[in-house]
C-alpha positions as CSV (number, residue, x, y, z in Angstrom):
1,X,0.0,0.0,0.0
2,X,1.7,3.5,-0.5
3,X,-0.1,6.6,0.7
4,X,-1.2,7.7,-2.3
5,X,-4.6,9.3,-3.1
6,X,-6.9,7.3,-4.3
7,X,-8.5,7.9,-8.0
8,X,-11.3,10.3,-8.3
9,X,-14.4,6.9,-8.8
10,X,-12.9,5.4,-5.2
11,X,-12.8,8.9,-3.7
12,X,-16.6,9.0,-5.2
13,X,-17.4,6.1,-3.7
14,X,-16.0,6.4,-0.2
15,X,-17.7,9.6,0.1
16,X,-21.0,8.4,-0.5
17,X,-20.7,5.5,1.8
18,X,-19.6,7.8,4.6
19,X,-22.4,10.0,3.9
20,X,-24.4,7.3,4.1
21,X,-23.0,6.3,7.8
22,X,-23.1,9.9,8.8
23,X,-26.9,9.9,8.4
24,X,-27.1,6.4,10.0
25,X,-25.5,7.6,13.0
26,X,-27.8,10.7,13.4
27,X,-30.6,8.4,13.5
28,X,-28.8,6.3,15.7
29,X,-28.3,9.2,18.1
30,X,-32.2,10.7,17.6
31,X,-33.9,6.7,17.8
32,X,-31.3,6.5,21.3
33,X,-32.3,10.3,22.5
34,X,-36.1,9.3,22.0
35,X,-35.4,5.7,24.1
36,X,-34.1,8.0,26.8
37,X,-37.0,10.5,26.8
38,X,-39.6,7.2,27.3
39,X,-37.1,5.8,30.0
40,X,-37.0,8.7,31.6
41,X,-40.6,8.7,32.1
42,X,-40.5,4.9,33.6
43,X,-37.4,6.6,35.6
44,X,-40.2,9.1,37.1
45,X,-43.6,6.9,37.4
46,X,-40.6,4.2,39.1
47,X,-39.5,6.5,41.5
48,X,-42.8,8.2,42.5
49,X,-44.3,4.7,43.6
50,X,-40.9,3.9,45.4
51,X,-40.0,1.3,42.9
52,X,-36.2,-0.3,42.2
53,X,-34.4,1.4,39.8
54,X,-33.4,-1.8,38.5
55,X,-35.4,-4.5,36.8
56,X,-33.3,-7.5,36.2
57,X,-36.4,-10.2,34.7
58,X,-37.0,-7.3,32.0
59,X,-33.0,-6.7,31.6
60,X,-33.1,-10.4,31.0
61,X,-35.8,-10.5,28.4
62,X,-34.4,-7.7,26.4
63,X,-31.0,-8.8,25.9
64,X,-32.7,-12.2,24.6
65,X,-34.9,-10.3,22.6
66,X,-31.7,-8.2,21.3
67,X,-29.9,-10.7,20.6
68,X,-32.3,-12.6,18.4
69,X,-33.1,-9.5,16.8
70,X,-29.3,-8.8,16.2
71,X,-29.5,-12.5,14.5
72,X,-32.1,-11.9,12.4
73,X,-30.5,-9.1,11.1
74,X,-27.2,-10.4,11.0
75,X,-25.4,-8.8,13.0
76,X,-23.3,-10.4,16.2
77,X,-25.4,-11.0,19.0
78,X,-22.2,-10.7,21.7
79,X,-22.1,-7.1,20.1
80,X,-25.7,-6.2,20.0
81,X,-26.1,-7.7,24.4
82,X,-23.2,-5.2,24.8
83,X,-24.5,-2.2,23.6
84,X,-27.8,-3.3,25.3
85,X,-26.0,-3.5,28.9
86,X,-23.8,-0.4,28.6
87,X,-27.6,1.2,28.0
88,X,-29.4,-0.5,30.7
89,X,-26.5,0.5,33.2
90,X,-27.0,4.0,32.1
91,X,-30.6,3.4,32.2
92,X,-30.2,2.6,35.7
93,X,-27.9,5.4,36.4
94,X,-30.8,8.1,36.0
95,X,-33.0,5.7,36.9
96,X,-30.9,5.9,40.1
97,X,-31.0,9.7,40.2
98,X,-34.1,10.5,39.8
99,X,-35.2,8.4,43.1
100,X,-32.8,10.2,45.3
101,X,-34.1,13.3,43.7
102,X,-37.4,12.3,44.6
103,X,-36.1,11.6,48.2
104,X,-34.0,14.4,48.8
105,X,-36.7,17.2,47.9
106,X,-40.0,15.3,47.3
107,X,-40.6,16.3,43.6
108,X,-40.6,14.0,41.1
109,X,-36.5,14.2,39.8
110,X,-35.0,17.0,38.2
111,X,-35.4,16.2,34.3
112,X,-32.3,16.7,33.1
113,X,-31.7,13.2,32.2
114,X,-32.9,10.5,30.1
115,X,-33.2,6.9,30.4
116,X,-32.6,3.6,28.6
117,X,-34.3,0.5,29.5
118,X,-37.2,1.2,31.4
């Protein structure tokens, strides 16, 4: 390999593919932002009826649900149960915040953060 550039059709074409994976990340990043509006809301309703933050028979069920999805399309499961756990633990995290913000003050959290797994 030298460090060339490459000809003006494989420039083309990597520029198009990457535009292609820039807009697949912003929707990666809105569909993620949207999860953590609706966990946030669990988050809330958890924490106002004194419920764990946690939920480890759901946790459960979605990384098997993940995973198979993640098969389906082709894509390896390890990898997909991964990015579904280092969620969940930040799903947990506000989860987690928002019920100490409900016990320190007696209002329902403080808003500013969203939530993953509900």
């Amino acid at each position: 390999m030298t460090n060339s550039e490459p000809d003006a059709s494989v420039q083309a074409e990597l520029e198009r593919l990457r535009a292609s994976i820039d807009n697949i990340d912003a929707a990666v990043v809105h569909m993620l932002a949207e999860r953590f509006k609706c966990t946030q809301q669990v988050g809330h309703l958890k924490a106002a009826h004194r419920l764990p933050p946690a939920d480890p028979a759901r946790e459960a069920r979605q990384i098997a649900r993940l995973r198979h999805l993640a098969e389906s399309a082709r894509l390896d499961p390890a990898f997909a149960e991964k990015l579904l756990n280092f969620i969940i633990a930040e799903v947990i995290r506000h989860h987690e915040t928002i019920a100490d913000g409900t016990t320190a003050n007696g209002a329902t959290g403080n808003g500013a953060t969203g939530h993953p797994t509900g």
